[in-house]
PyMOL Python script that loads the backbone (N, CA, C, O; Angstrom):
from pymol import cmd

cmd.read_pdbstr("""\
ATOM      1  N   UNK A   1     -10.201  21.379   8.999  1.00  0.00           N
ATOM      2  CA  UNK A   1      -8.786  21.027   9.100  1.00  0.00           C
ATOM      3  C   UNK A   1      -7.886  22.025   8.367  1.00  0.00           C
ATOM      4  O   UNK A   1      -6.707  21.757   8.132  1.00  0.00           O
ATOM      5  N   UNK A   2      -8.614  23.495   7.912  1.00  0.00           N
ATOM      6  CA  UNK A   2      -7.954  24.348   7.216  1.00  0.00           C
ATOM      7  C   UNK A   2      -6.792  24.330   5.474  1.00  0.00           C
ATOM      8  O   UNK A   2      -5.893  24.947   4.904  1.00  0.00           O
ATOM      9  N   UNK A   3      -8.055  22.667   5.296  1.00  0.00           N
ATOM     10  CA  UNK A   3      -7.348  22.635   3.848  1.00  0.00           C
ATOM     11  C   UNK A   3      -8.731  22.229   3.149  1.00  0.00           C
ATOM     12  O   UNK A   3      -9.782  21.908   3.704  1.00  0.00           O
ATOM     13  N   UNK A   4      -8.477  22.321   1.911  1.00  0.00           N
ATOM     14  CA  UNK A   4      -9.586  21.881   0.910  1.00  0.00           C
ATOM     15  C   UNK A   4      -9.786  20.413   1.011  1.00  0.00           C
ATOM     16  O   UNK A   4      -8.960  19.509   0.885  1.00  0.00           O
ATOM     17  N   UNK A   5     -10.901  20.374   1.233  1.00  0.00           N
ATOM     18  CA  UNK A   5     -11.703  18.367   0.927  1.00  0.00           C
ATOM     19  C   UNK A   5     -12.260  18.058  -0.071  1.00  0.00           C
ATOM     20  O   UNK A   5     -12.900  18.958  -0.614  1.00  0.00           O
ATOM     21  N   UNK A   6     -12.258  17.163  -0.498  1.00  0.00           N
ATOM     22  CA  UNK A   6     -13.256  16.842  -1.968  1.00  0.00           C
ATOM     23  C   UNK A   6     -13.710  15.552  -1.937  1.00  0.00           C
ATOM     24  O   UNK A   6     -12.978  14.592  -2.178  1.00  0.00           O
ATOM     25  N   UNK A   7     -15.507  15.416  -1.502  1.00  0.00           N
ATOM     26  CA  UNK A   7     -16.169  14.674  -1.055  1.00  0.00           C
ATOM     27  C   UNK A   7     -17.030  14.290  -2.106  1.00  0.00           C
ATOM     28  O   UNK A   7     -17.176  15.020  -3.087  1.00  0.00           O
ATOM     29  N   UNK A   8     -17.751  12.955  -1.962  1.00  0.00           N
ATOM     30  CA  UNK A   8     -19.012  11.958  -2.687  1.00  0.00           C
ATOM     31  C   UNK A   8     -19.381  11.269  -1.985  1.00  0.00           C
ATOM     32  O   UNK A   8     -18.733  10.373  -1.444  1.00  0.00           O
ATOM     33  N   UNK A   9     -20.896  11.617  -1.780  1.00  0.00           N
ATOM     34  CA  UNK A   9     -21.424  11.241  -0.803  1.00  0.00           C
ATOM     35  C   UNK A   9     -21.389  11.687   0.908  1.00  0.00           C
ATOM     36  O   UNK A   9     -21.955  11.116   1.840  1.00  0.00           O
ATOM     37  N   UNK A  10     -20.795  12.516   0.925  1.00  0.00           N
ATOM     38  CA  UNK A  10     -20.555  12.841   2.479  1.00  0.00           C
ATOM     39  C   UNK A  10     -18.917  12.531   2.682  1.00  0.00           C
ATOM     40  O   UNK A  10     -18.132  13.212   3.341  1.00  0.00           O
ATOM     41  N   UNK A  11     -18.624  11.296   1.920  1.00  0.00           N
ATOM     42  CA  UNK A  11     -17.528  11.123   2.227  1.00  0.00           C
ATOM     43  C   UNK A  11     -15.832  11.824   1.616  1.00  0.00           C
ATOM     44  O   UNK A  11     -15.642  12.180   0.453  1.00  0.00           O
ATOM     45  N   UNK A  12     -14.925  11.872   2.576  1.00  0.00           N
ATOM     46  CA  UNK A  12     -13.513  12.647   1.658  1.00  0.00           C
ATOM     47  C   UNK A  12     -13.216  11.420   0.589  1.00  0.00           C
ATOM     48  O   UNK A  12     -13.369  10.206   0.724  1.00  0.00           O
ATOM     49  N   UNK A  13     -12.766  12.148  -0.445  1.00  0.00           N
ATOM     50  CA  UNK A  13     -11.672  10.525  -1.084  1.00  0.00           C
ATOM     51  C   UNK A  13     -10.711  11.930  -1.253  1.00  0.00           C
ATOM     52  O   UNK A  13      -9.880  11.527  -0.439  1.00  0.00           O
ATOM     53  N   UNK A  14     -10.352  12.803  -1.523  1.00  0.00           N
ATOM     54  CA  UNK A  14      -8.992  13.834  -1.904  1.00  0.00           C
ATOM     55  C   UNK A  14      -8.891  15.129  -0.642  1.00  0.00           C
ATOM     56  O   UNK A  14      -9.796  15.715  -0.047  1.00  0.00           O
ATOM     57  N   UNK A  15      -7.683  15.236  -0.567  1.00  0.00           N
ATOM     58  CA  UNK A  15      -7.829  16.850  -0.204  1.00  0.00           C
ATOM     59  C   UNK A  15      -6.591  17.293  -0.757  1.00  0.00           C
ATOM     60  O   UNK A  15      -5.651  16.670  -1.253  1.00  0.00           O
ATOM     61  N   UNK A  16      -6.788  18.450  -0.572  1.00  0.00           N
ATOM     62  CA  UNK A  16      -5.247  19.556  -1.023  1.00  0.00           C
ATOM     63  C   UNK A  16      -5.065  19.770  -0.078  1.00  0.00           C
ATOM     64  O   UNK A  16      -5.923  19.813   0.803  1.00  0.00           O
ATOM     65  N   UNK A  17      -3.304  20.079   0.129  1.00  0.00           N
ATOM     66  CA  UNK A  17      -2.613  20.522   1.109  1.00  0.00           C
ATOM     67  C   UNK A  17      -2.333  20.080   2.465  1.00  0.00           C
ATOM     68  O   UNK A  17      -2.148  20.800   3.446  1.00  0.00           O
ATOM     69  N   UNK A  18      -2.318  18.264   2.377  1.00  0.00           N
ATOM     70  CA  UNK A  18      -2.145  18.185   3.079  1.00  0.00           C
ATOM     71  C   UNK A  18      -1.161  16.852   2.963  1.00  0.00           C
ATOM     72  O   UNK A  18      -1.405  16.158   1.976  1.00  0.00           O
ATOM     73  N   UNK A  19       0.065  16.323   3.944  1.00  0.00           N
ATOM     74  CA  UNK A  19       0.448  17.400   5.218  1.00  0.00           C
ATOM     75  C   UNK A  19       1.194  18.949   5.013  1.00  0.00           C
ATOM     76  O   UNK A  19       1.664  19.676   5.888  1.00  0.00           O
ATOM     77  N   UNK A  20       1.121  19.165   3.560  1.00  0.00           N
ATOM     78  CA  UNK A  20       1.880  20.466   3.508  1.00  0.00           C
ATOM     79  C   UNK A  20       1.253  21.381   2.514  1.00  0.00           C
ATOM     80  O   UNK A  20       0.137  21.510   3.017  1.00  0.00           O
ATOM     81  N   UNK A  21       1.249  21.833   1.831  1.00  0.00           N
ATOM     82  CA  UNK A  21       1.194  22.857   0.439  1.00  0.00           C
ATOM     83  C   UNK A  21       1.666  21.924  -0.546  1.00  0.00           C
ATOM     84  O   UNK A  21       0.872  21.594  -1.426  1.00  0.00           O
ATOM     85  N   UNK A  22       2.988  21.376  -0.545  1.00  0.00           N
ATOM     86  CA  UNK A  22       3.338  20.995  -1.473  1.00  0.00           C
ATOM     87  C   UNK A  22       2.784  19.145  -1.850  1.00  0.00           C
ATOM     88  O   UNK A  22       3.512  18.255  -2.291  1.00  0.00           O
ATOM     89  N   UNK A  23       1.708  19.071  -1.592  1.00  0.00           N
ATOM     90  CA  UNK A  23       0.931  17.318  -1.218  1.00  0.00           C
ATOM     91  C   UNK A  23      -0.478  17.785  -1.269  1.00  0.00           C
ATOM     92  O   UNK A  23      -0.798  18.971  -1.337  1.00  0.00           O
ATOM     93  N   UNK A  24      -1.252  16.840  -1.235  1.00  0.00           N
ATOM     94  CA  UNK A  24      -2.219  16.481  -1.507  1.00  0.00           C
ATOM     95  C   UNK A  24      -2.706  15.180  -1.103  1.00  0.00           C
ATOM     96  O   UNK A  24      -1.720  14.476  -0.886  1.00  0.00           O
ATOM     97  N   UNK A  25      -3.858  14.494  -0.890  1.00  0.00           N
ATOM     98  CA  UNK A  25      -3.696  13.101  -0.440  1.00  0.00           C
ATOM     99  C   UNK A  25      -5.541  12.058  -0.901  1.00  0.00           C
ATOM    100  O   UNK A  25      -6.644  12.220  -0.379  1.00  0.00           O
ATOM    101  N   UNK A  26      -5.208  11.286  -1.793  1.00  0.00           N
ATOM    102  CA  UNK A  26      -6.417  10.841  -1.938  1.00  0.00           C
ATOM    103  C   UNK A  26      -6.138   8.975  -1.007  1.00  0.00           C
ATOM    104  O   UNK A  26      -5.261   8.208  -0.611  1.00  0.00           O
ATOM    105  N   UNK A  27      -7.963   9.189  -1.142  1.00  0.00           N
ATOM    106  CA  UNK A  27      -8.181   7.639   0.000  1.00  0.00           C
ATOM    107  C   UNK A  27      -8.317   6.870  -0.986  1.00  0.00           C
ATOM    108  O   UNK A  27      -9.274   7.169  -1.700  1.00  0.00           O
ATOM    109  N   UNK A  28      -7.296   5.347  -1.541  1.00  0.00           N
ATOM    110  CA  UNK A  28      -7.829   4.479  -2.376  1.00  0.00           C
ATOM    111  C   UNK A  28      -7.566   2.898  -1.436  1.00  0.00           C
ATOM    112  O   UNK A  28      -6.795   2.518  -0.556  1.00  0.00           O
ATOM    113  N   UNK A  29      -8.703   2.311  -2.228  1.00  0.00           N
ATOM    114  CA  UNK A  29      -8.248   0.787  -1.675  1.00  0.00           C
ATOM    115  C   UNK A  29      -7.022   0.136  -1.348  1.00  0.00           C
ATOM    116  O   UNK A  29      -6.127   0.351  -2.167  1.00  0.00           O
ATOM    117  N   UNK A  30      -6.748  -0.541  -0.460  1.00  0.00           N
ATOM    118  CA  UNK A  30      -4.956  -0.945  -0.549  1.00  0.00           C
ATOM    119  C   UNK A  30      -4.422  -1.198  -1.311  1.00  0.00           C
ATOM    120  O   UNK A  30      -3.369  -0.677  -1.678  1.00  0.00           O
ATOM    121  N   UNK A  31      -5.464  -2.822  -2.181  1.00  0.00           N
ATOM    122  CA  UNK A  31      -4.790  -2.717  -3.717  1.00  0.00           C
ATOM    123  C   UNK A  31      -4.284  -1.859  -4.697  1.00  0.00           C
ATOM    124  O   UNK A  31      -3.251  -2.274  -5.224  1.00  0.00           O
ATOM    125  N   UNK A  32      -4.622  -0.995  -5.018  1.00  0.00           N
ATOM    126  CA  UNK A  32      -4.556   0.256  -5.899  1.00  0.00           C
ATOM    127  C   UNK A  32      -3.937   1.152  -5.423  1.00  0.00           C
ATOM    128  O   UNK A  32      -3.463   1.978  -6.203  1.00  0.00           O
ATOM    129  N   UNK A  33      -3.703   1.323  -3.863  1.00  0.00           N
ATOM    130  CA  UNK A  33      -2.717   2.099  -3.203  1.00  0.00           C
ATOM    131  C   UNK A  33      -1.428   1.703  -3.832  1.00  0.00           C
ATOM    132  O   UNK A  33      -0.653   2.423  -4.462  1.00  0.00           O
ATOM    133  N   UNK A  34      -1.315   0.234  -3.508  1.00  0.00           N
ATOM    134  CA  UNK A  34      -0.002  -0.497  -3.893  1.00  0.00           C
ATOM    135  C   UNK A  34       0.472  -0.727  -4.923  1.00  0.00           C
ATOM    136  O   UNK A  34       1.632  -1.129  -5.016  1.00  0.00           O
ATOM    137  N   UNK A  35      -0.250  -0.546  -5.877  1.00  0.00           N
ATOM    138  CA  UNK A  35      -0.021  -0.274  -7.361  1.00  0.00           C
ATOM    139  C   UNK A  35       0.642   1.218  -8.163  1.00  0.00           C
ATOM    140  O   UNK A  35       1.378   1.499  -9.109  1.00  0.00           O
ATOM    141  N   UNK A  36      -0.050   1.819  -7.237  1.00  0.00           N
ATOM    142  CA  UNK A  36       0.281   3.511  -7.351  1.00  0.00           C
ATOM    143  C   UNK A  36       1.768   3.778  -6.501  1.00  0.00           C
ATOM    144  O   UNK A  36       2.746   4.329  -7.006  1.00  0.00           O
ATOM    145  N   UNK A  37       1.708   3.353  -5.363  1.00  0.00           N
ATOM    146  CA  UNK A  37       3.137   3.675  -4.834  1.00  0.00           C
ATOM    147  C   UNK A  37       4.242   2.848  -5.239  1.00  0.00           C
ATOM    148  O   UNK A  37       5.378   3.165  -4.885  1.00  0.00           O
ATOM    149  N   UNK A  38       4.019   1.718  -6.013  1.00  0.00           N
ATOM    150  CA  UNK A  38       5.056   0.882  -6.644  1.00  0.00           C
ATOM    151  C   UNK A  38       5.218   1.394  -8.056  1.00  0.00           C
ATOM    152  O   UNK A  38       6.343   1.243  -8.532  1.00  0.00           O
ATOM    153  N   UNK A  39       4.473   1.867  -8.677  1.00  0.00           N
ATOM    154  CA  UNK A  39       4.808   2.357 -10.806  1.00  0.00           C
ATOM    155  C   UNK A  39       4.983   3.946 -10.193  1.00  0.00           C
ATOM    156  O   UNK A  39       5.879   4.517 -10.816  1.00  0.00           O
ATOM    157  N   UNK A  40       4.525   4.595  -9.407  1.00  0.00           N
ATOM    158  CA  UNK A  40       5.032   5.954  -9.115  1.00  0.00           C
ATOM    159  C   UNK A  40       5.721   6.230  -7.499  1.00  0.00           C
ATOM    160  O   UNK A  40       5.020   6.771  -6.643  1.00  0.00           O
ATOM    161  N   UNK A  41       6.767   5.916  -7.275  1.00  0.00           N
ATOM    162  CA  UNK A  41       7.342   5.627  -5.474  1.00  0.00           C
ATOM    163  C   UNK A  41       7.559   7.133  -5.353  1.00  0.00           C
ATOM    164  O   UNK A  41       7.415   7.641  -4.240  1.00  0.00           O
ATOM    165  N   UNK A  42       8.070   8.298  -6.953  1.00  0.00           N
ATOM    166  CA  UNK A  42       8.668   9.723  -6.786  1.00  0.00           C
ATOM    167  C   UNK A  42       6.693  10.457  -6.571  1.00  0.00           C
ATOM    168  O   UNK A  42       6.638  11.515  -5.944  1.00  0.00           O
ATOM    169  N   UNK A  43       5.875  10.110  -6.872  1.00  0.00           N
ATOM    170  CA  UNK A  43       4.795  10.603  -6.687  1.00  0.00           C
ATOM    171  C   UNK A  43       3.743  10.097  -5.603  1.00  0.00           C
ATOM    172  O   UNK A  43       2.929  10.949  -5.249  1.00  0.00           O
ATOM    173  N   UNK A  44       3.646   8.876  -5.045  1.00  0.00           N
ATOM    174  CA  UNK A  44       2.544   8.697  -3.863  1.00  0.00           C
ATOM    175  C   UNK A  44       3.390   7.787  -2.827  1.00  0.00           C
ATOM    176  O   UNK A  44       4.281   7.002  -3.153  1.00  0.00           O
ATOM    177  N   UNK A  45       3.112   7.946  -2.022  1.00  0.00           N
ATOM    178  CA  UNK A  45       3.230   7.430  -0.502  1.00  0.00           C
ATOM    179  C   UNK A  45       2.519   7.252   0.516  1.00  0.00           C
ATOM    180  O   UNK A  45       1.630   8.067   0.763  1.00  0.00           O
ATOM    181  N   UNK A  46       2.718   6.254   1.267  1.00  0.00           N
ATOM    182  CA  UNK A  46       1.453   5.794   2.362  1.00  0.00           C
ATOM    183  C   UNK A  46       1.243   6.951   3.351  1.00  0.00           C
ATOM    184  O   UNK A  46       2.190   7.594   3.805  1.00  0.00           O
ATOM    185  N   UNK A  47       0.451   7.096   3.543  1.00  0.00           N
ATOM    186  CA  UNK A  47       0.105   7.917   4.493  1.00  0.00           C
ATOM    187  C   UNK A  47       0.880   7.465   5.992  1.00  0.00           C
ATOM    188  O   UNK A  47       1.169   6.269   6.031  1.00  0.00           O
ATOM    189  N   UNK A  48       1.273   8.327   7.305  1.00  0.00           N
ATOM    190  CA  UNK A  48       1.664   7.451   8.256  1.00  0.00           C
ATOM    191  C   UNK A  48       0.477   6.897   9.068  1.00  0.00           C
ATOM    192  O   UNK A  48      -0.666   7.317   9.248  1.00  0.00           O
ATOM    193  N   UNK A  49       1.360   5.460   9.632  1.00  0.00           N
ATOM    194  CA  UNK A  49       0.396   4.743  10.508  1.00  0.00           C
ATOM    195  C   UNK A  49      -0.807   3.785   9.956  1.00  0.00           C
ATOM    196  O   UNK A  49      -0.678   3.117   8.930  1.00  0.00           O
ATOM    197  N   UNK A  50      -2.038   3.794  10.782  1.00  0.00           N
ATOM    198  CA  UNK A  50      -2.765   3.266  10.240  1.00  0.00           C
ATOM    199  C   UNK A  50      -4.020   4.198   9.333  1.00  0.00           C
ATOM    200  O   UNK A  50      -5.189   3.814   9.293  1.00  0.00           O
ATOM    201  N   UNK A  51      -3.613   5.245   8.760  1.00  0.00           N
ATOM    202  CA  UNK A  51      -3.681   6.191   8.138  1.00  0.00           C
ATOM    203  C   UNK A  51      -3.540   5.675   6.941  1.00  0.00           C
ATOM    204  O   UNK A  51      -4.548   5.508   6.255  1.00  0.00           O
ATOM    205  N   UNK A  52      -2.434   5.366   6.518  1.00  0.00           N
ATOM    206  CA  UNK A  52      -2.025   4.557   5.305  1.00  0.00           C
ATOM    207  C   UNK A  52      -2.400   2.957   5.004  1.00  0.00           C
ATOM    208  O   UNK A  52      -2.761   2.340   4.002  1.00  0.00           O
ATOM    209  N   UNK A  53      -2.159   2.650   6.231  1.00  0.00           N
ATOM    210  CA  UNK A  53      -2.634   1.051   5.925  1.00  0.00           C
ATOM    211  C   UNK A  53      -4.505   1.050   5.574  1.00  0.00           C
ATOM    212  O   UNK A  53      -5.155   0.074   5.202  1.00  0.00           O
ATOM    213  N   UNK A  54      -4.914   2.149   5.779  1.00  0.00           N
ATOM    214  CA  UNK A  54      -6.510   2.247   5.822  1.00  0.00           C
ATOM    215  C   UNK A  54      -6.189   3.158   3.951  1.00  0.00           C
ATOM    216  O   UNK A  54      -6.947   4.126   3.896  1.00  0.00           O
ATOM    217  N   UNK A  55      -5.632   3.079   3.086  1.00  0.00           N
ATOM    218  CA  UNK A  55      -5.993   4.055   2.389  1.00  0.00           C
ATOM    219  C   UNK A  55      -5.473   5.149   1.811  1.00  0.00           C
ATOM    220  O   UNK A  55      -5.386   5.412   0.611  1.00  0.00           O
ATOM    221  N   UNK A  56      -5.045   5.934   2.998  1.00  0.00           N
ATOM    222  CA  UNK A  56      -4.569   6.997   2.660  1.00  0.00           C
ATOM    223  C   UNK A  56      -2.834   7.037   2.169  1.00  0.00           C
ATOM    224  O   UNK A  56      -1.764   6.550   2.533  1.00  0.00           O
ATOM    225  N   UNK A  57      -3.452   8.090   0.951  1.00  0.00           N
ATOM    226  CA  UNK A  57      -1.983   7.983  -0.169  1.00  0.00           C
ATOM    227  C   UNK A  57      -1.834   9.434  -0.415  1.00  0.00           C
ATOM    228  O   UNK A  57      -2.656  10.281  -0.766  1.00  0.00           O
ATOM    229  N   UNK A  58      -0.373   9.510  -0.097  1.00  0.00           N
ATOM    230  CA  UNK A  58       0.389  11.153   0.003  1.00  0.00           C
ATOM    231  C   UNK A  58       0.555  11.179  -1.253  1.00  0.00           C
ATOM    232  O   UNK A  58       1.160  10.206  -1.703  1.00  0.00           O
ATOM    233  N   UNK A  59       0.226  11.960  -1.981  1.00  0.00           N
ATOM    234  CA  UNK A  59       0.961  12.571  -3.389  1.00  0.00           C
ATOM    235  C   UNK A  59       1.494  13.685  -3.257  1.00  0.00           C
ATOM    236  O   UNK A  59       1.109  14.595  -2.523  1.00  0.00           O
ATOM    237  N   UNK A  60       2.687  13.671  -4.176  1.00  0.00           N
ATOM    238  CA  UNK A  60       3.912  14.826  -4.119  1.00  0.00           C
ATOM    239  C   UNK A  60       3.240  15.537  -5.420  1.00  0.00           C
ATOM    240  O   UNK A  60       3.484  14.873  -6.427  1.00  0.00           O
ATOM    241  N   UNK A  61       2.638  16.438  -5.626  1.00  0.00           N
ATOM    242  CA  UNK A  61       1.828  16.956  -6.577  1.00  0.00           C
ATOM    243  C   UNK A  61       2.685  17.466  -7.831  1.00  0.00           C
ATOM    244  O   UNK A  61       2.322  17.470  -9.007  1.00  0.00           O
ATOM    245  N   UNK A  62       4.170  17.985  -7.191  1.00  0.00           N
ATOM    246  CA  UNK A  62       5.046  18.824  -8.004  1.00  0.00           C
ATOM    247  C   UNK A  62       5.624  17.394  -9.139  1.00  0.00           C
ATOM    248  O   UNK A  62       5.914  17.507 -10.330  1.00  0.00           O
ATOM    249  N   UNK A  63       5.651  16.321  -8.434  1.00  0.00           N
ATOM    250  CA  UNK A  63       5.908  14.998  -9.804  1.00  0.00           C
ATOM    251  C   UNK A  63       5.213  14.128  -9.865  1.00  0.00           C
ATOM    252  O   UNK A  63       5.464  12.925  -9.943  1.00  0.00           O
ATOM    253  N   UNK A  64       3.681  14.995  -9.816  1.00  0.00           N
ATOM    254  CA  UNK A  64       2.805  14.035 -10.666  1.00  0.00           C
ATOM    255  C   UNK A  64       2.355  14.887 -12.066  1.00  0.00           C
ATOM    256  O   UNK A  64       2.075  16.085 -12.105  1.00  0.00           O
ATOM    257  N   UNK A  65       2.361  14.145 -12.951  1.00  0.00           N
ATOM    258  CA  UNK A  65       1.872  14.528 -13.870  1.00  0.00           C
ATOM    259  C   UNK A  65       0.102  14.632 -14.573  1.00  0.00           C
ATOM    260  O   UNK A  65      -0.680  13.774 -14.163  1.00  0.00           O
ATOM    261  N   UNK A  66      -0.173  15.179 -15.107  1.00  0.00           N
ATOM    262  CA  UNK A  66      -2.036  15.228 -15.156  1.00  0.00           C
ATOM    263  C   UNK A  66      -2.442  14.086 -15.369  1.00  0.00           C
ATOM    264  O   UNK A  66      -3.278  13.787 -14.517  1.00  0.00           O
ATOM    265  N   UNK A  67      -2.250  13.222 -16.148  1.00  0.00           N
ATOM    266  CA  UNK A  67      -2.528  11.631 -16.209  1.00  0.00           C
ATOM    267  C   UNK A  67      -2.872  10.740 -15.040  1.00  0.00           C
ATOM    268  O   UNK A  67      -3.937  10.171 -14.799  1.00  0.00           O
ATOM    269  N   UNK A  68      -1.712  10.744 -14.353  1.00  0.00           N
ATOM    270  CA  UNK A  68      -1.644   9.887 -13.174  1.00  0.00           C
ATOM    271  C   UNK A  68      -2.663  10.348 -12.086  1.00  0.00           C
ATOM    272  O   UNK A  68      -3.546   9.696 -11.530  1.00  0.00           O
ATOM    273  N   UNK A  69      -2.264  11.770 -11.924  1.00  0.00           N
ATOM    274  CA  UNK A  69      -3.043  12.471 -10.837  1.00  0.00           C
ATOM    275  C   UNK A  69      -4.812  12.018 -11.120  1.00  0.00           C
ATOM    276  O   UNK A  69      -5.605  11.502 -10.333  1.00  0.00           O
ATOM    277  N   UNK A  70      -5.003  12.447 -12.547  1.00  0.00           N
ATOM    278  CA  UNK A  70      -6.255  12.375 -12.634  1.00  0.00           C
ATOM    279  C   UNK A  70      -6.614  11.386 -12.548  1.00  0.00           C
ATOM    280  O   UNK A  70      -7.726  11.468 -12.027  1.00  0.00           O
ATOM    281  N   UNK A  71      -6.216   9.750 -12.867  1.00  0.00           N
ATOM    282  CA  UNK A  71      -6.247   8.454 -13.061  1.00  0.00           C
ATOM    283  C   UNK A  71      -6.447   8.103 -11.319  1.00  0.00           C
ATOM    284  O   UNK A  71      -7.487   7.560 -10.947  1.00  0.00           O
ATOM    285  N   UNK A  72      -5.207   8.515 -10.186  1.00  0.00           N
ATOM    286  CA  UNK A  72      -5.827   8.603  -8.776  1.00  0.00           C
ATOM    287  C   UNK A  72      -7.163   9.093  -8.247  1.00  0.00           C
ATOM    288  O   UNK A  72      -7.959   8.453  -7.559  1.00  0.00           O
ATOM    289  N   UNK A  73      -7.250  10.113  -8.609  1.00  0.00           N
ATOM    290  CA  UNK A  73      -8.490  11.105  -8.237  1.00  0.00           C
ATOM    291  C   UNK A  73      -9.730   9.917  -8.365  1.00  0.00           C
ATOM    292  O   UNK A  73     -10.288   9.295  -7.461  1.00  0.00           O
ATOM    293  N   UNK A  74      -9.929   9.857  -9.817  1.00  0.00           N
ATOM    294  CA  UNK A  74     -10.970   8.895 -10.283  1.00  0.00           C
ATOM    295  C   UNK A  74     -10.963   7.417  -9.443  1.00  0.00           C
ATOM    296  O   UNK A  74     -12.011   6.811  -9.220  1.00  0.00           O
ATOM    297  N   UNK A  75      -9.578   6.907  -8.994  1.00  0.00           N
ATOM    298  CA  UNK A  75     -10.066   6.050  -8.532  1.00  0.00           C
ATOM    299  C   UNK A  75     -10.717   6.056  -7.133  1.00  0.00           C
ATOM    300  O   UNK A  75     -11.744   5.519  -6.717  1.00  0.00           O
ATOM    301  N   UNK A  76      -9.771   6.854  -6.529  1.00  0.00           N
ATOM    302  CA  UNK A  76     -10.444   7.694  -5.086  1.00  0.00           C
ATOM    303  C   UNK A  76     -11.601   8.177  -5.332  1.00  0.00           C
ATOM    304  O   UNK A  76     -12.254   7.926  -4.319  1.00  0.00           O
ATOM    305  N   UNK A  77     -12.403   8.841  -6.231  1.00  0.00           N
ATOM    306  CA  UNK A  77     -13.692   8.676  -6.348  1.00  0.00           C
ATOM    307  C   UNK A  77     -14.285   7.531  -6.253  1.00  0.00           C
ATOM    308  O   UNK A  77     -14.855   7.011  -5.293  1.00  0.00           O
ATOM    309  N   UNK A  78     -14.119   7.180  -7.286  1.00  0.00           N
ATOM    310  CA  UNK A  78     -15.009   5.797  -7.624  1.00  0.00           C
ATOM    311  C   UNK A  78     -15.266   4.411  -6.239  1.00  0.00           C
ATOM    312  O   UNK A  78     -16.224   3.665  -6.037  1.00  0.00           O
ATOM    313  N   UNK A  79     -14.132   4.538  -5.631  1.00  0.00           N
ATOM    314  CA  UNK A  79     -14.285   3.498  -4.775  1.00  0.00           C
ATOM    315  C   UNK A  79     -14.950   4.625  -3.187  1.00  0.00           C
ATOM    316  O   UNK A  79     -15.056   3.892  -2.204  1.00  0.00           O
ATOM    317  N   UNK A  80     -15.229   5.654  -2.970  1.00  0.00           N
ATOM    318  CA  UNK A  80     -15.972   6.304  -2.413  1.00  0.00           C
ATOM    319  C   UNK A  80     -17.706   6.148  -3.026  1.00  0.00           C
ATOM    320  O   UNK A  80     -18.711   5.666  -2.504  1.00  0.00           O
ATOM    321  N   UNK A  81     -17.535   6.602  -3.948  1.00  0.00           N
ATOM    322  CA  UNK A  81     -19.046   7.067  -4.362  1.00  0.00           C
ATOM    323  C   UNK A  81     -19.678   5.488  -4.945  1.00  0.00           C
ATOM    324  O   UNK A  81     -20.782   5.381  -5.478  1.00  0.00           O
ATOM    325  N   UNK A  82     -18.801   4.425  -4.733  1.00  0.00           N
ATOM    326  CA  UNK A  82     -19.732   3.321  -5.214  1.00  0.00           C
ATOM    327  C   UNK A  82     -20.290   2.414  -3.367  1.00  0.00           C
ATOM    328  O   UNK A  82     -21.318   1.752  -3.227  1.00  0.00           O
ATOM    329  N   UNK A  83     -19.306   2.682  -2.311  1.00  0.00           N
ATOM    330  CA  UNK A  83     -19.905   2.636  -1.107  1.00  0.00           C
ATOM    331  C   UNK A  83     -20.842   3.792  -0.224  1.00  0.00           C
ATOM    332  O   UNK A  83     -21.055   3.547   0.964  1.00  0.00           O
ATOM    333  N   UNK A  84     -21.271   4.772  -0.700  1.00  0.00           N
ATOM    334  CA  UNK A  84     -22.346   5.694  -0.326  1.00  0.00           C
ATOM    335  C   UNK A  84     -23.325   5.752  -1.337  1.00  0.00           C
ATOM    336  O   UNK A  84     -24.076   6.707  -1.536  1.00  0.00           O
ATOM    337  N   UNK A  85     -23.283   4.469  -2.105  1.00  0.00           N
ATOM    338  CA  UNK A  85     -24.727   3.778  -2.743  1.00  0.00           C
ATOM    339  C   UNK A  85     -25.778   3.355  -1.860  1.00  0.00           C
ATOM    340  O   UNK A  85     -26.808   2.862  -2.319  1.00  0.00           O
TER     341      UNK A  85
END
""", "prot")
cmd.dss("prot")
cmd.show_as("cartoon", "prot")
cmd.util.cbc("prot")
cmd.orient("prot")
């Protein structure tokens, strides 16, 4: 798809650059989606469609800060690599 993936287990939970350069996008549970786009609305967003309703969360990379970002990442891991058990 001509951007970076970052997989566990076979599966994506992050990539860079996408839909742009300036984004990035990790796969988390809805719950935790909705948690993340409500305490940060200037940093993640649903993905469109059922894209988002499945998961996928746009981060604006330029206002996230290392905390948060990394705190996503991990959870987008974690809920990947505990279903390719």
């Amino acid at each position: 798809m001509n951007h970076p993936d970052f997989r566990v287990g076979g599966k994506i939970f992050a990539t860079l650059g996408y839909p742009d350069r300036e984004h990035g996008m990790v796969i988390l549970p809805p719950e935790e989606q909705a948690q993340l786009v409500r305490a940060h609305p200037k940093v993640f967003a649903l993905g469109k469609g059922a894209w988002g309703k499945k998961g996928c969360t746009i981060v604006r990379l330029e206002a996230a800060d290392k905390a948060t970002l990394q705190s996503a990442l991990k959870m987008a891991w974690r809920n990947k690599a505990e279903k390719s058990r």
